[in-house]
N, C-alpha and C positions, 0 to 999 in steps of 0.2 A: 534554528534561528531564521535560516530561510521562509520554511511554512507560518511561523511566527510573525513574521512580515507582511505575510499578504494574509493573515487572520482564517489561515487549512490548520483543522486541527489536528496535523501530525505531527508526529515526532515525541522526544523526550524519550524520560526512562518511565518506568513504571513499575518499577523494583522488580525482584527475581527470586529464586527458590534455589537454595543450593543443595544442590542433589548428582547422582549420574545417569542420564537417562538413558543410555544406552544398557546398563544393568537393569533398568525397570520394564517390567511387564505391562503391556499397552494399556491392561484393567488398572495400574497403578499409575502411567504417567496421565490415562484419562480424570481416573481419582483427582489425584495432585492440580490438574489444570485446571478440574471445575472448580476448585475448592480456591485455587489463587484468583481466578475469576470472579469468583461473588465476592470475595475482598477487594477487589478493583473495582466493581463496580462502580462506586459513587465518584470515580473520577474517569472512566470513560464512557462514549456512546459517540454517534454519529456529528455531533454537536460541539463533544467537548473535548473529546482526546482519543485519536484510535489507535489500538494493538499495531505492529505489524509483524512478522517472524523475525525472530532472531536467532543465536546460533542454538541448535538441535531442537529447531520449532520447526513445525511442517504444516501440510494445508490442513491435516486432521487437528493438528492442536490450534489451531484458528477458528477449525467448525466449532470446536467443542467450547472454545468460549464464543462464540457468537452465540449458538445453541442456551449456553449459561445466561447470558444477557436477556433473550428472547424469552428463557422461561418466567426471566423474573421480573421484566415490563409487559409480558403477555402477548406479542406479536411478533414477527419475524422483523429483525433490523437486520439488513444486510450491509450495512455502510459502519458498521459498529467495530471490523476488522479487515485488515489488508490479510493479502497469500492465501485466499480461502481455498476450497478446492475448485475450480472450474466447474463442477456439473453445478455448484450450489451459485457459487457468484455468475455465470454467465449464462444467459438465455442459449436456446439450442443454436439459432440463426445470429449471434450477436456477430460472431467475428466474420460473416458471409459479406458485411459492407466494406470490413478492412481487406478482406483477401481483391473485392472486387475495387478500391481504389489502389491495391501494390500494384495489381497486373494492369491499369491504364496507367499508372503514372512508368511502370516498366515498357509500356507500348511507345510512351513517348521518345523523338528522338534524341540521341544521347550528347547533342551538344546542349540542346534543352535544358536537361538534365542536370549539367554539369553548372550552368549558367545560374540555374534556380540554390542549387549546392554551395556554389561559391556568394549569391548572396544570402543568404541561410548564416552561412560563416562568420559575413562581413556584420550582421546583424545583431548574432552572437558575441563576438568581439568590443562591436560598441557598448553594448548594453552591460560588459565584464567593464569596463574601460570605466561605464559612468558609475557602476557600484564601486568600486577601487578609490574613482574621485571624492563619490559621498562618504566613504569609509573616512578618507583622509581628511574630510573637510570638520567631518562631526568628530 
């Protein structure tokens, strides 16, 4: 409902396989996943609706339909699933600008800190407060 709001195309169900993946063999839950993949196709992509994991999904069952998607629009879409593995969703140097904004904003001093945190909160709060209202009012 949230991502629904501000028009992210996530979330939802996207139907399921009943099976136990912990008895299948990796060459079958691969099987099994392309094959629910090309059936999902015409309702998801980067646009319309993305996968994410769920329980006994992992970042290989993520590759493996992104991979499915790719083969079958013909280019790599990497926005087409969340939980992917890391070497495939993140460039080598991506998280080199996050580590270098924790350690200035850690350098900072820590009444600062606390100051920036408790308005953060204060912000948070409001903006729970005004959805609660619009809940109520609609």
């Amino acid at each position: 409902m949230k991502t629904a709001a501000v028009n992210v195309p996530f979330g939802g169900a996207k139907g399921g396989v009943v099976c136990d993946p912990k008895r299948m063999s990796k060459s079958e839950l691969e099987r099994m996943t392309r094959r629910y993949a090309s059936e999902i196709l015409p309702i998801i992509g980067p646009s319309m609706d993305i996968p994410a994991p769920d329980v006994y999904t992992d970042a290989q069952t993520m590759a493996w339909i992104m991979d499915t998607y790719a083969m079958t629009i013909g280019h790599s879409a990497h926005g087409v699933v969340t939980g992917k593995p890391l070497s495939i969703a993140v460039p080598k140097d991506a998280a080199k600008p996050q580590l270098v904004g924790c350690s200035t904003w850690s350098k900072k001093p820590a009444n600062s800190r606390k100051s920036h945190c408790a308005e953060r909160r204060s912000r948070f709060r409001d903006s729970a407060m005004r959805a609660r209202l619009r809940r109520a009012i609609c």
